[in-house]
N, C-alpha and C positions, 0 to 999 in steps of 0.2 A: 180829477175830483168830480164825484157824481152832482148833479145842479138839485142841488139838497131842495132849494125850496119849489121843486117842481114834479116833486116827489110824497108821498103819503106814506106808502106801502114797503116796505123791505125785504125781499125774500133773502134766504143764505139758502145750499147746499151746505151740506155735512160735511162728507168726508173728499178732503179734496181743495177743501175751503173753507169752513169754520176750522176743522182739525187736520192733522196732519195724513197726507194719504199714504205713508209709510207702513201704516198698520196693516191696511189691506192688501197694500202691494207685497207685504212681507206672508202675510197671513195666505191669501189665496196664491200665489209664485214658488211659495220655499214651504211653507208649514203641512197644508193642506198635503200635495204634492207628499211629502216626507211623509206623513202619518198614512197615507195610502197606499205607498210601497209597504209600511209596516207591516200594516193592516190587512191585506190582500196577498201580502207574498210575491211582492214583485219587485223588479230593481226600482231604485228613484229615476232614471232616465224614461223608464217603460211606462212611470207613477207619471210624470211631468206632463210625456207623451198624449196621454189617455186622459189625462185633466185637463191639457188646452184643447183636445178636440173637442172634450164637453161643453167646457167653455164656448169654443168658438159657436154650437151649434143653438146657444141661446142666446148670443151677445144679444145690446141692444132690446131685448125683453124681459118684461117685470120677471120671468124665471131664473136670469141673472143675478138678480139679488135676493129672490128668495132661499131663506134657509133652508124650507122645508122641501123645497125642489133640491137641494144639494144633500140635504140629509138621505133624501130617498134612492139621487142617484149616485151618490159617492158611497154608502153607506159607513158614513163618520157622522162623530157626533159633533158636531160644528158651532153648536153655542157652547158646549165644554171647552174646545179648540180656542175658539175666544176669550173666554174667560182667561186661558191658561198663559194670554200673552197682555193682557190690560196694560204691562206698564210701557207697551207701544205708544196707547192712546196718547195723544197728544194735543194741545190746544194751540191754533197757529199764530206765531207772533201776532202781537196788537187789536187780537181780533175783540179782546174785551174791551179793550180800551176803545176800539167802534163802535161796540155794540151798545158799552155807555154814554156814548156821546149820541146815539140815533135816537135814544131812549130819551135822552135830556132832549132834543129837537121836537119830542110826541111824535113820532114817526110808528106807525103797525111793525112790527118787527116780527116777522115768520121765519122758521126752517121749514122747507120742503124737500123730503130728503127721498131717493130711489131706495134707502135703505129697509129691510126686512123688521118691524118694530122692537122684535127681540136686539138688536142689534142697535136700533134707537134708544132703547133704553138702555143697554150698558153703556154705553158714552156718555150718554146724561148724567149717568149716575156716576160714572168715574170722572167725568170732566167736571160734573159742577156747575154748568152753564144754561143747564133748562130755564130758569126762571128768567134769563132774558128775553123769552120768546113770548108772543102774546100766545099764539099756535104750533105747535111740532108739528107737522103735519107725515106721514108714512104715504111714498105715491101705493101701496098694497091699498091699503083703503077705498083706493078709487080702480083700483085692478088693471092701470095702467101705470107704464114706468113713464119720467117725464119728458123723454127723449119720443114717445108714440104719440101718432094723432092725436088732436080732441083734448089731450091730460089738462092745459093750460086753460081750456073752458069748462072744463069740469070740474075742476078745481073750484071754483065759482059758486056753487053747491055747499062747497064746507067753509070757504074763507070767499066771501063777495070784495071785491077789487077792483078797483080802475085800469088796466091794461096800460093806458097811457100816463098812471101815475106812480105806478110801480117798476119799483127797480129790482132784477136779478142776479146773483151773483153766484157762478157756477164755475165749476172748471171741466165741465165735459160738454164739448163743442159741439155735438149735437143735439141737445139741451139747449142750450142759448141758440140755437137756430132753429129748433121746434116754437119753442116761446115768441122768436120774432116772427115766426109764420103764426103765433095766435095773436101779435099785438102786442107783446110787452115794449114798452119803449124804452129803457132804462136797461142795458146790459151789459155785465160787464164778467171779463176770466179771468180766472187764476192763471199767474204767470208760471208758480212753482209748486203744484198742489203737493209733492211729495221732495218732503228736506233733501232724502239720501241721494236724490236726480237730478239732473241740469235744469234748467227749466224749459219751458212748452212752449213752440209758440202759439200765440192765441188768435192768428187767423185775423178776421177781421173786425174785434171784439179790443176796446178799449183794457 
């Protein structure tokens, strides 16, 4: 249990950790992938193929989750694609019932999400959960993902924060280890970011 009163600040990730990472593992693995072979004329193995190389050659940068970088080079239409699977989205056990108890504490309660805004806002809107947050924040805004140099003090600029009173709550590990190379003190992973998989281990991260 995080030492609540030594705490202010509340960051969440999105997907992974407030919601279920089922959607994207489904969506970007099996969907994309499927609709590419359609769309292009090629087998789904050739589709998969040619999609994780793309993948691979932007991991780890904000082009990773932008949509309009995957709309251009996949040439699909990717927020229809999402649209067309919403009743993926999912909300991860208990996470409301923390998020009303951080709120009854006075605690700043943020999402800071790597997510592309378009993308932000259909979760919002199908989950229901925006108004817990004082700030949504898109790392696109700041044109850095929050896994890169610098994000976690530039951040600072839109939402001003204590470093050593704020707590993070992520499930991609390099992320929680960008954030402790800027100072956050409070960190903590997601054991099972996605239902349908075993869980992760999370390394050196409570």
């Amino acid at each position: 249990m995080p030492p609540w009163s030594q705490i202010d600040t509340v960051m969440f990730d999105m997907d992974g950790t407030l919601l279920d990472l089922h959607f994207d593992n489904y969506f970007w693995l099996h969907l994309v992938p499927q609709h590419f072979s359609e769309h292009h004329g090629v087998s789904e193995e050739e589709a998969r193929e040619h999609v994780k190389l793309k993948y691979s050659q932007v991991h780890g940068t904000l082009d990773w989750y932008c949509i309009d970088y995957w709309q251009e080079e996949l040439k699909l239409d990717i927020p229809q694609l999402k649209h067309s699977i919403t009743d993926k989205i999912r909300v991860r056990p208990n996470v409301e019932r923390l998020l009303d108890m951080l709120l009854a504490l006075d605690k700043r309660v943020l999402l800071i999400t790597n997510a592309h805004p378009i993308s932000l806002d259909l979760k919002m809107r199908h989950t229901g959960i925006a108004d817990y947050f004082h700030q949504r924040i898109s790392s696109h805004s700041l044109q850095l993902a929050k896994e890169n140099h610098g994000f976690w003090a530039s951040l600072q600029s839109l939402e001003p924060y204590n470093p050593q009173r704020t707590a993070l709550f992520d499930d991609n590990l390099q992320v929680l280890r960008q954030a402790q190379r800027e100072g956050i003190a409070h960190l903590w992973a997601i054991k099972r970011p996605d239902s349908k998989l075993p869980p992760v281990a999370a390394a050196e991260f409570p």
